[in-house]
C-alpha positions as CSV (number, residue, x, y, z in Angstrom):
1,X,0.0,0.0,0.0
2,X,1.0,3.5,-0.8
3,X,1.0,6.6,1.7
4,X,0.1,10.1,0.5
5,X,0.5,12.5,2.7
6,X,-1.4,15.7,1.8
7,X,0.2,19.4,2.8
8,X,-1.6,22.5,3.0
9,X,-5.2,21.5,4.1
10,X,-7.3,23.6,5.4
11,X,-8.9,23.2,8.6
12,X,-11.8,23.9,7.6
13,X,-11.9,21.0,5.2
14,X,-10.4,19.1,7.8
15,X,-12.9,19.5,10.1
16,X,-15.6,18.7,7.7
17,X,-14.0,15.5,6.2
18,X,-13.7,14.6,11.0
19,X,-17.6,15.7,11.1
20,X,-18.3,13.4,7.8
21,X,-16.0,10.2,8.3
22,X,-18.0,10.5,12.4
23,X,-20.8,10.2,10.3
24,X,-20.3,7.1,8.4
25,X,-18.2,5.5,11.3
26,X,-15.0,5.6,9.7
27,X,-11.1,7.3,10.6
28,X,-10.8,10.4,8.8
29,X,-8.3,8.2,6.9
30,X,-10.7,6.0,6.0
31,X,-13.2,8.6,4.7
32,X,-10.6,9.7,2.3
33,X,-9.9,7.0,1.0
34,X,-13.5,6.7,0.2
35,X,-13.8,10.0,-1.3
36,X,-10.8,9.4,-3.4
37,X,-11.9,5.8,-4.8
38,X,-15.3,7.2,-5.4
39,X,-14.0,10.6,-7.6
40,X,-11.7,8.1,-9.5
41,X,-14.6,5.4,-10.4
42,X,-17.1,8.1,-11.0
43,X,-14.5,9.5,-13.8
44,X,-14.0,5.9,-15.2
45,X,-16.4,4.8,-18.0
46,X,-18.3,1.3,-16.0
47,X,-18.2,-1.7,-17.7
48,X,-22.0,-1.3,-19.1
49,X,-21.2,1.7,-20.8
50,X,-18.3,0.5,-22.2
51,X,-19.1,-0.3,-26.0
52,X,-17.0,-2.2,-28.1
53,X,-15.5,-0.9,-31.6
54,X,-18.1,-2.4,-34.0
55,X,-21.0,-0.2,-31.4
56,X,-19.3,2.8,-31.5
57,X,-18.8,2.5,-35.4
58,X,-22.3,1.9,-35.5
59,X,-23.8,4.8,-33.1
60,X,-21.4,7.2,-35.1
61,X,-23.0,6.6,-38.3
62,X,-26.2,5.2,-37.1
63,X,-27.9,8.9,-38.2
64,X,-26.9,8.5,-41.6
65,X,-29.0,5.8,-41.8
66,X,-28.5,2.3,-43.3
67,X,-27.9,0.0,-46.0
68,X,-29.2,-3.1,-47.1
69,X,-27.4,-5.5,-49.1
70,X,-28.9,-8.3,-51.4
71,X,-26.9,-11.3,-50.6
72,X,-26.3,-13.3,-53.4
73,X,-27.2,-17.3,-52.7
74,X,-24.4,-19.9,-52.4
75,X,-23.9,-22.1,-55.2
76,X,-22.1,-25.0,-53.5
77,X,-21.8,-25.8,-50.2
78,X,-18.1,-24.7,-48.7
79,X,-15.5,-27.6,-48.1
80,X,-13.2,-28.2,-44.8
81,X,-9.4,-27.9,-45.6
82,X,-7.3,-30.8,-45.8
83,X,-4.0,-30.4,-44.4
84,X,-1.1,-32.5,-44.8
85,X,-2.7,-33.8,-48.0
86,X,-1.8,-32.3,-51.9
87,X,-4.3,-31.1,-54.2
């Protein structure tokens, strides 16, 4: 674990982050902690809202509207490869 050691803090935001941490039960080291994992995964984009490439290629041109494309049938069925075997 890492130690941060913060200079030049006000008392009255000292006081306030003793009042809040007495509040939720915790050490004033505890609360900011908190405060600090909270700021940094409120700033983060969550999982859900994460979108892959393919989505976010599709939301940005989504408005343009779309295209459809006629897709021609197959005319033989497609064969596995053979290794090790010549043609």
């Amino acid at each position: 674990m890492a130690t941060l050691t913060i200079r030049n803090l006000d008392e009255g935001t000292k006081a306030q982050l003793r009042i809040q941490a007495a509040r939720h039960g915790r050490s004033m080291e505890e609360e900011a902690r908190t405060i600090l994992r909270e700021a940094i995964e409120a700033s983060q984009p969550s999982a859900a809202t994460k979108q892959g490439l393919g989505s976010r290629i599709h939301a940005h041109f989504a408005p343009f509207g779309g295209v459809e494309l006629e897709l021609p049938q197959r005319s033989s069925q497609p064969t596995p490869a053979q290794f090790g075997a010549e043609p």
